[in-house]
N, C-alpha and C positions, 0 to 999 in steps of 0.2 A: 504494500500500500504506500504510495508517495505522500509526503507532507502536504496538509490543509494548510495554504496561504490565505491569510483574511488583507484581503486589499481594501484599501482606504479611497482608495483612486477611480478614475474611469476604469470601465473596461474595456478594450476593442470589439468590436464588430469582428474582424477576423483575427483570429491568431497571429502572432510574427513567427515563424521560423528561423531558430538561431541555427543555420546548416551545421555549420562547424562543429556545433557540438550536441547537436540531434536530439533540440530542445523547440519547446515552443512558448509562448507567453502571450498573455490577454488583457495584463495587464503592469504597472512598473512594478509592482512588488514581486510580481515573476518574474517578469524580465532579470530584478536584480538578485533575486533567489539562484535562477538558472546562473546567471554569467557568477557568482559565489560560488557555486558548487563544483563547477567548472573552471575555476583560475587556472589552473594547469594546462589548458589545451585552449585558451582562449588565445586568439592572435590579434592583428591590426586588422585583418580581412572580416573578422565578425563586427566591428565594432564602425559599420560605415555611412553613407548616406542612406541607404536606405533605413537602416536602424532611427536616423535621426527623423525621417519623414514621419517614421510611423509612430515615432515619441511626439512631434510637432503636430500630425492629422490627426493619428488615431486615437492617441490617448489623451488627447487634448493639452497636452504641457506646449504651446508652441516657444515660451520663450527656452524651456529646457532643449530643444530639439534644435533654436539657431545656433544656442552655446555649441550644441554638441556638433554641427554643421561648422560653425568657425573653427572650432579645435581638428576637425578634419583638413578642412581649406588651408591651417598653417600648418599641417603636418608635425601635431602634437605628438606625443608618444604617447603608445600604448596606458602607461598609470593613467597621464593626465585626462585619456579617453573615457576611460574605467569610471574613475573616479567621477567624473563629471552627470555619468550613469547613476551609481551609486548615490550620489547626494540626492539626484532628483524627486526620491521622496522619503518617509521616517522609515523604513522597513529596517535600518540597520542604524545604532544608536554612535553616538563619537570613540565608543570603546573599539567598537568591531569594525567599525571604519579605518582607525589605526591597525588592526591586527592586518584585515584586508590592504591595507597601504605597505605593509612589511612585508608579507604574503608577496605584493605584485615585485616589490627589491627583489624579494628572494629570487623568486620565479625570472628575475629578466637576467640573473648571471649564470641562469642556467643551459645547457644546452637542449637542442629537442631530447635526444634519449633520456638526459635525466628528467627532464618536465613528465613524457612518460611513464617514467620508473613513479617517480612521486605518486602519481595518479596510481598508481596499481597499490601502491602501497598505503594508501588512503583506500583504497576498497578495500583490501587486505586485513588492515585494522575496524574498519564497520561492519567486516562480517561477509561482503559481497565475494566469496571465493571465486568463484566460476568467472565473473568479471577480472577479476584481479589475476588469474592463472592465464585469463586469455589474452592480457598486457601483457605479461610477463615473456608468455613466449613468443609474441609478436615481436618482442627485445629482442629477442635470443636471436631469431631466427633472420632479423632485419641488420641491412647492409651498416648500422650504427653501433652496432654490439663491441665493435672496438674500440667506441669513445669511453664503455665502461672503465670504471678503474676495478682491481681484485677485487677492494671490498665489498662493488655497487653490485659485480657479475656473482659473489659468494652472495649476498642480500637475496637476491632473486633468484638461485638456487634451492638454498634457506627457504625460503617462503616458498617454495615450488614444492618443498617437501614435506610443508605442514600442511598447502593442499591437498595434497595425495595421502597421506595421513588421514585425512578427514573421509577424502572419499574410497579409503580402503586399501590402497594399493601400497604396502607395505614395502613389497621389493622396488618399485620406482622411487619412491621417498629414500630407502636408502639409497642409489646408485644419487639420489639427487644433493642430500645429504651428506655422502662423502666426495663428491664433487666439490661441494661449498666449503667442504671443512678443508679441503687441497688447496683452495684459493688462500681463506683465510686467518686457518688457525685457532679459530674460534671456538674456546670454550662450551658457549652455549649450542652451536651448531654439533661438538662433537656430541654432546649430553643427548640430542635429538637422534644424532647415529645410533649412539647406542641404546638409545630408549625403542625407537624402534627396530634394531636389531634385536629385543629380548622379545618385541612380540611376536617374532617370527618361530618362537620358542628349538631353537636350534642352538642349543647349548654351546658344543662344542665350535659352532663359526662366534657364536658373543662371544666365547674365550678365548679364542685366535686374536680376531678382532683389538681386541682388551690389550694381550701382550703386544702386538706387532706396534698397534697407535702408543704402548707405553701411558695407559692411562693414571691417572694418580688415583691412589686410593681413598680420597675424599671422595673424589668426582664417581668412582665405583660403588662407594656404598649409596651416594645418593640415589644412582638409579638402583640399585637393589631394592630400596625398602621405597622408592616410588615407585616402581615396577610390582612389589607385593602390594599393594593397596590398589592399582589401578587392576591387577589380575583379579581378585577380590572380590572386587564392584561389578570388572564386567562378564566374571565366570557365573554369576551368580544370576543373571540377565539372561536373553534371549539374542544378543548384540550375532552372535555369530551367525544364526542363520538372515538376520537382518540385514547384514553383509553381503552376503552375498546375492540375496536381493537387488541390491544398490548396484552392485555392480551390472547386472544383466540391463537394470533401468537406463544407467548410462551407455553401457552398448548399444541398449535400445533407439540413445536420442531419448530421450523421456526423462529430460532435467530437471523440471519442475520436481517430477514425483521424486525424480531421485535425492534433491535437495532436501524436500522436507520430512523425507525418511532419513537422510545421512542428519537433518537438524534433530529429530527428534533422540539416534540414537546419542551424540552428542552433547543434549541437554541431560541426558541421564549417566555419560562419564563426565561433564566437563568438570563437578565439585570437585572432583579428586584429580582430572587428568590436569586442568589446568591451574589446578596449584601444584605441580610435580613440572608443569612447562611452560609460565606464565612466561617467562624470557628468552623461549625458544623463539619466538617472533620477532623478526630482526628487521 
């Protein structure tokens, strides 16, 4: 279900189409909702004249719609465009206004791949998996993946494999897993190898494993005795045949269902799985 925006304002007659970032809006508090939500993939090409016509006809602001027409005509940048949007009506207060003005710094030293990566990684943390795995390896696979630096390419690795984690695939998570942990060393990243290397209950490769990466034995007992409590929880459930379930769903093409089956089993490990992995998300 998307956000209820209560606008203050006109509404349009027709929609605007923001293309760029495959939104629409009817009125400014959309308008400025959408281009929010979307900082990351916003450019100079969304933010044009026609934008301004429809701020000046449609929704009746026309002195907002010349501003936003002048700052066109001098060839403003990108902030001062935004911004100009942004103030046009109270939807966002002077707090979030600065957060959003910091936000567009950040975002203009960045290059396209990381603007990207950020965006996945904001779905990633709201829960949006499926969106966020499908940035991820549009990364991977696109002619830019060499502007990553180790840490950004181990990041999205990492995160590629608490995907797969979620949606069942234990052996991809790991290959994905110690891929990230090759990049970059990562404490947290190996705790995830090995966490999911103990659900594959193949004792003898977690022991291999253990001597060859030379783990410390802090880092060993932690997943021991979060490995017995998350075994615990979900031996004691139905998770297993559930599983495999989700999988066939996904083979299927049938992500919906398969979402809200992989959410519900989820919601019944997450007390314990993720306080055993709250900092595997990188």
């Amino acid at each position: 279900m998307g956000k209820v925006i209560l606008c203050a304002g006109k509404r349009a007659e027709k929609p605007y189409t923001l293309s760029s970032i495959g939104a629409t809006a009817e009125s400014m508090e959309e308008l400025c909702f959408n281009l929010r939500q979307n900082l990351d993939i916003v450019d100079s090409g969304a933010i044009d004249r026609n934008l301004a016509s429809f701020i000046k006809d449609d929704l009746g602001l026309p002195e907002r719609g010349k501003k936003l027409e002048s700052l066109i005509s001098s060839r403003a940048s990108l902030k001062e465009k935004l911004l100009a949007v942004f103030e046009s009506c109270d939807y966002y207060d002077d707090v979030e206004l600065n957060r959003i003005t910091a936000e567009i710094d950040e975002l203009s030293k960045m290059s396209g791949i990381e603007r990207k990566k950020k965006r996945a990684d904001r779905q990633m943390h709201q829960g949006h998996l499926i969106e966020a795995a499908h940035e991820y390896r549009s990364i991977l696979s696109g002619s830019g993946v060499n502007e990553l630096s180790e840490g950004g390419l181990a990041e999205i690795l990492h995160n590629l494999g608490i995907f797969e984690i979620h949606r069942g695939d234990t052996e991809e998570a790991l290959r994905l897993f110690l891929e990230a942990y090759e990049h970059n060393g990562n404490r947290a990243t190996l705790k995830a190898y090995l966490f999911a290397l103990k659900l594959t209950k193949n004792n003898s490769r977690y022991a291999d494993e253990v001597k060859r990466l030379e783990v410390d034995p802090k880092l060993y007992n932690e997943i021991e005795s979060g490995m017995h409590s998350v075994e615990e929880d979900f031996e004691q459930s139905n998770n297993y045949s559930e599983i495999n379930r989700m999988k066939v769903l996904w083979q299927q093409g049938r992500f919906s269902e398969e979402k809200r089956l992989s959410g519900e089993i989820i919601d019944r490990m997450k007390h314990v799985y993720r306080k055993e992995n709250e900092e595997d998300l990188v």
